[in-house]
DOBAPA-871232 format. One line per 10 residues: number of its first residue (from 1); their letters; for each residue x negated, y, z of N, C-alpha, C, O. Coordinates in Angstrom, 1 decimal. Last residue first. Example, Ala and Ser with C-alpha at 12.3 -4.5 7.8 and 13.67 -1.06 7.14 Angstrom:
2> SA> -12.8:-2.2:7.1:-13.7:-1.1:7.1:-12.9:0.0:7.9:-13.4:1.1:8.0 | -13.2:-5.7:7.8:-12.3:-4.5:7.8:-13.2:-3.3:7.8:-14.2:-3.3:8.5 .
//
This chain:
86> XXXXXXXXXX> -6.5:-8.0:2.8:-6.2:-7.4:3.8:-5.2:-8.0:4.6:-4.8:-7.5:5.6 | -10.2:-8.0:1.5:-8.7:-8.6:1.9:-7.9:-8.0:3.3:-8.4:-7.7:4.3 | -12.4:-7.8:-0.6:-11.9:-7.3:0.2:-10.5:-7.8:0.1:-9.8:-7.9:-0.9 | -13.6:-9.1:-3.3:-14.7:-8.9:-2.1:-13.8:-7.9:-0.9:-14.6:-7.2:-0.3 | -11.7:-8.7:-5.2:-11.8:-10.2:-4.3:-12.5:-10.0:-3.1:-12.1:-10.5:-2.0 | -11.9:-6.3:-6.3:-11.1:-6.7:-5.8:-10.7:-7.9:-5.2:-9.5:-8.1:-4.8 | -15.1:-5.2:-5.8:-14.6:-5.8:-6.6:-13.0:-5.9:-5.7:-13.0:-5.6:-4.5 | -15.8:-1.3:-5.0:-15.8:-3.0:-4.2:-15.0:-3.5:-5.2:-14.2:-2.7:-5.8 | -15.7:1.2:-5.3:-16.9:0.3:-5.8:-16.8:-1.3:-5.6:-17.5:-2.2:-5.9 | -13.6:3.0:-4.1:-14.9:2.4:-3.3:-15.9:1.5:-3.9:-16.8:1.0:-3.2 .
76> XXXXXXXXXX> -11.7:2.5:-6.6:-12.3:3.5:-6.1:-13.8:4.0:-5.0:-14.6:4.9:-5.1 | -11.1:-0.5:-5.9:-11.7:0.5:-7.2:-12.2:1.2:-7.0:-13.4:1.0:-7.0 | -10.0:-0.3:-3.5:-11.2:-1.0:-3.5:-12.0:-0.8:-4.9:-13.2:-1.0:-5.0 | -7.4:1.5:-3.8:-8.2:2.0:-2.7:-10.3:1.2:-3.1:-11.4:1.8:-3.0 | -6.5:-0.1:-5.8:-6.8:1.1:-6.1:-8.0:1.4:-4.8:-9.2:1.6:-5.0 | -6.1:-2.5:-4.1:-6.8:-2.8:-5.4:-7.6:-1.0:-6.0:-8.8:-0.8:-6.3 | -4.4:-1.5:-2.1:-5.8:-2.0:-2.1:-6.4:-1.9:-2.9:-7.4:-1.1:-2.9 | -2.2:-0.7:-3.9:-2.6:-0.1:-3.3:-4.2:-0.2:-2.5:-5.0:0.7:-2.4 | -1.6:-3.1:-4.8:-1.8:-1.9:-5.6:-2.6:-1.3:-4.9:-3.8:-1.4:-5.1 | -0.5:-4.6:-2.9:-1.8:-4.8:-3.4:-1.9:-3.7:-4.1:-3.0:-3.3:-3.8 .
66> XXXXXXXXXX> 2.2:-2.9:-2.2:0.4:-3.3:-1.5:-0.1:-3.3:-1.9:-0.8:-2.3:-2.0 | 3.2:-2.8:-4.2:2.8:-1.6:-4.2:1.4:-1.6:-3.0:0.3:-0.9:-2.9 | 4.1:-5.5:-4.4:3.1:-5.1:-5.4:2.4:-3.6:-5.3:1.4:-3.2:-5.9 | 6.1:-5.4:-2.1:4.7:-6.1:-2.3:4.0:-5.7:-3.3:2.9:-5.4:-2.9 | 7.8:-3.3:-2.9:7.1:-3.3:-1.7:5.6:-4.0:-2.0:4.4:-3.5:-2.0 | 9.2:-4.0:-4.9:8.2:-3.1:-5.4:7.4:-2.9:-3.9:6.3:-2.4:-3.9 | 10.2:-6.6:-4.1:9.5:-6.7:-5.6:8.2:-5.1:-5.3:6.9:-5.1:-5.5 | 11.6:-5.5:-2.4:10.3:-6.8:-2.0:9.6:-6.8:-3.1:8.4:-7.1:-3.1 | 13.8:-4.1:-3.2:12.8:-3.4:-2.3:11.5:-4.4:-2.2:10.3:-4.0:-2.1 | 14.9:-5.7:-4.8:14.1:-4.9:-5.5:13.2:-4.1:-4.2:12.1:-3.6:-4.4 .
56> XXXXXXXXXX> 15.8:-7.6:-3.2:15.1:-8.1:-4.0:14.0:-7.4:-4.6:12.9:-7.8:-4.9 | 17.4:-5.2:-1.9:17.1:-6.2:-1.3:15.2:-7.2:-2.1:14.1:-7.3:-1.7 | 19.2:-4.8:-3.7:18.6:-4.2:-3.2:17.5:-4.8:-2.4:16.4:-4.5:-2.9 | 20.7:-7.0:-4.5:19.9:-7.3:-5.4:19.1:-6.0:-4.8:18.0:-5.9:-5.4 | 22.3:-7.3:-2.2:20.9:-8.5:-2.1:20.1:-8.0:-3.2:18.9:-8.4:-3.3 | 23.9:-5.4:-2.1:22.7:-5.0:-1.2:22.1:-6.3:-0.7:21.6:-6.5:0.4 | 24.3:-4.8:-5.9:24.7:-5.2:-4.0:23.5:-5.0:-3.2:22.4:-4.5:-3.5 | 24.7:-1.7:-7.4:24.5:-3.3:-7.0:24.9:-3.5:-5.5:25.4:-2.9:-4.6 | 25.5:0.8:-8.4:26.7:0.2:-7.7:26.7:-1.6:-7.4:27.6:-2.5:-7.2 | 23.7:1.8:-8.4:24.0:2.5:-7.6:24.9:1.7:-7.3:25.4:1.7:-6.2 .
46> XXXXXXXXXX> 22.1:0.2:-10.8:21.4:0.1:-9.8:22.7:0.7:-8.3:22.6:0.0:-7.3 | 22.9:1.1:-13.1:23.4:0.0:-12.4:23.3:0.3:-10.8:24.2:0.5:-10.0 | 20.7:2.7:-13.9:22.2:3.5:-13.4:22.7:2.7:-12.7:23.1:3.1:-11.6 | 17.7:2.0:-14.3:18.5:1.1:-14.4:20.0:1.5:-13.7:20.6:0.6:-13.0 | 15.8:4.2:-14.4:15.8:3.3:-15.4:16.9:2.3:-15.4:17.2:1.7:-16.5 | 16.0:5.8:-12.0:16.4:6.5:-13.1:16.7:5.5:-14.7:17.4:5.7:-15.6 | 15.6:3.5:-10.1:17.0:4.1:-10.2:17.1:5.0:-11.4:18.2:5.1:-11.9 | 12.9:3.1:-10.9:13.8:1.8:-10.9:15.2:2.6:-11.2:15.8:2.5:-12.3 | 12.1:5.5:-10.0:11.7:5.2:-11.7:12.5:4.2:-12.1:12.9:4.0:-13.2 | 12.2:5.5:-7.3:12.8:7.0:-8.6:12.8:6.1:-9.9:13.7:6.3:-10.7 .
36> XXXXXXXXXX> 10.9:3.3:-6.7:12.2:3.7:-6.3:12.6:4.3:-7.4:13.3:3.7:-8.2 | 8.1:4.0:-7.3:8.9:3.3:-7.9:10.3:3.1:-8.1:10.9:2.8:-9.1 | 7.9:6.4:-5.5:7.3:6.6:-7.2:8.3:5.3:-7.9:9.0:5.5:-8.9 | 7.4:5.2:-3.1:8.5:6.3:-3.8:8.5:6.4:-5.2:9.5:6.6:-5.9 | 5.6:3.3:-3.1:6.9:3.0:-3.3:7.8:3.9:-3.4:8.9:3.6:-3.7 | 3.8:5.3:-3.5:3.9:4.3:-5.0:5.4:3.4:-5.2:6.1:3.0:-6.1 | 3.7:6.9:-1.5:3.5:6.7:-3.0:4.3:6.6:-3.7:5.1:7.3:-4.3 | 3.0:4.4:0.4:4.5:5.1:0.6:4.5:6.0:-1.0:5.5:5.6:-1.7 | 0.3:3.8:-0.9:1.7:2.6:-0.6:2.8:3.8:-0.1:3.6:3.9:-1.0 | -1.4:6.0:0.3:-0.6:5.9:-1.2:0.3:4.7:-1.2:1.4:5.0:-1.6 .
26> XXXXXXXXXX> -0.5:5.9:2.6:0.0:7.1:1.9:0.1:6.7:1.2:1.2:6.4:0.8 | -2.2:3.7:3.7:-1.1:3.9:3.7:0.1:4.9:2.7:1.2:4.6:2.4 | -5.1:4.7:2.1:-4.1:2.9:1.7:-2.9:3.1:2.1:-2.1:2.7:1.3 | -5.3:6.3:4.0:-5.4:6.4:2.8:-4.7:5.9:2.0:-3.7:6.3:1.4 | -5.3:4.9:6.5:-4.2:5.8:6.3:-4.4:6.7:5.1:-3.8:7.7:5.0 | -7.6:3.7:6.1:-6.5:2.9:6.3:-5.3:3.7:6.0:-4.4:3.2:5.3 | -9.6:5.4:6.2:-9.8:4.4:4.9:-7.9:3.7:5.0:-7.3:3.4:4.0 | -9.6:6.2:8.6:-9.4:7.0:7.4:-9.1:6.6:6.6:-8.2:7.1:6.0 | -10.3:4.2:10.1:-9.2:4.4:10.2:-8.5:5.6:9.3:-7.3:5.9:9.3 | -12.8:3.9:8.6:-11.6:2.4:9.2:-10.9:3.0:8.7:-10.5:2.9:7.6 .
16> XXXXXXXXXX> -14.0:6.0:10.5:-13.8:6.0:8.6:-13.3:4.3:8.3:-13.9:3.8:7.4 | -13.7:5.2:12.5:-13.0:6.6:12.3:-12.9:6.0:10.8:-11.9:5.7:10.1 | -15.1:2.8:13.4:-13.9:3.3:13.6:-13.3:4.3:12.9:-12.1:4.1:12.5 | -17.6:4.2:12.3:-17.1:3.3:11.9:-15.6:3.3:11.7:-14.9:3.6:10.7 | -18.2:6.2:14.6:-18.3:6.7:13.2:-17.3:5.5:12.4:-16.2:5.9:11.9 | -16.1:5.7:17.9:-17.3:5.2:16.7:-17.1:5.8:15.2:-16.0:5.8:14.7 | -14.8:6.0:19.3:-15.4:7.2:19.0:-16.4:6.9:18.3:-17.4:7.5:18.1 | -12.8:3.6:19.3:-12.4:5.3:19.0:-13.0:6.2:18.6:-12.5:7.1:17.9 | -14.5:0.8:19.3:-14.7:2.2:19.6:-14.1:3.2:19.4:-14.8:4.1:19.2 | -14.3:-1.2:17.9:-13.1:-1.1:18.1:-13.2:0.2:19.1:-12.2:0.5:19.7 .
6> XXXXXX> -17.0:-1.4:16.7:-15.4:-2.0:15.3:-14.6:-1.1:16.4:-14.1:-0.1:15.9 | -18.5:-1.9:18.9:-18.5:-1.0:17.9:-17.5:-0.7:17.0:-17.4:0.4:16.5 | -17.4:-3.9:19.8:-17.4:-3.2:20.4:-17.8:-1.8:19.8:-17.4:-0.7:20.3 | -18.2:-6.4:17.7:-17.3:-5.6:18.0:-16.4:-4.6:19.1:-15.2:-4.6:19.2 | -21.3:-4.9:15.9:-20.3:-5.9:16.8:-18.9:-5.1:17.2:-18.6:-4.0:17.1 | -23.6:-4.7:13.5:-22.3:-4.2:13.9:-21.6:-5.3:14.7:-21.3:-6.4:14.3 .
//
């Protein structure tokens, strides 16, 4: 595999990359909807914080919903969760 092949459009590779990727993306938007709802139904506060502790909480569930998201995606494909990085 070279990279003229990696970066083909019409390469088999390419495609299932780019499947693999907009997989990983959906579910990260997901999961950060999924968390959102679950933060604001759990914590009423929430409506009348500021917009640092918004702030905080978007980074909190942002980042974890990445790797989540890998981790899931790399479960699911058989791959340990070390043997892929993104």
């Amino acid at each position: 595999m070279d990279w003229d092949e990696l970066l083909d459009p019409l390469s088999p590779i390419f495609k299932d990359t780019m499947q693999e990727q907009t997989r990983i993306v959906n579910l990260q938007d997901g999961l950060i909807a999924a968390a959102r709802k679950l933060a604001e139904e759990n914590y009423p506060e929430l409506r009348k914080a500021t917009p640092a502790i918004h702030k905080a909480l978007d980074s909190a569930i942002i980042g974890h919903s990445i790797k989540m998201s890998v981790d899931i995606n790399n479960a699911v494909g058989g791959q340990e969760k070390d043997d892929f990085f993104l």
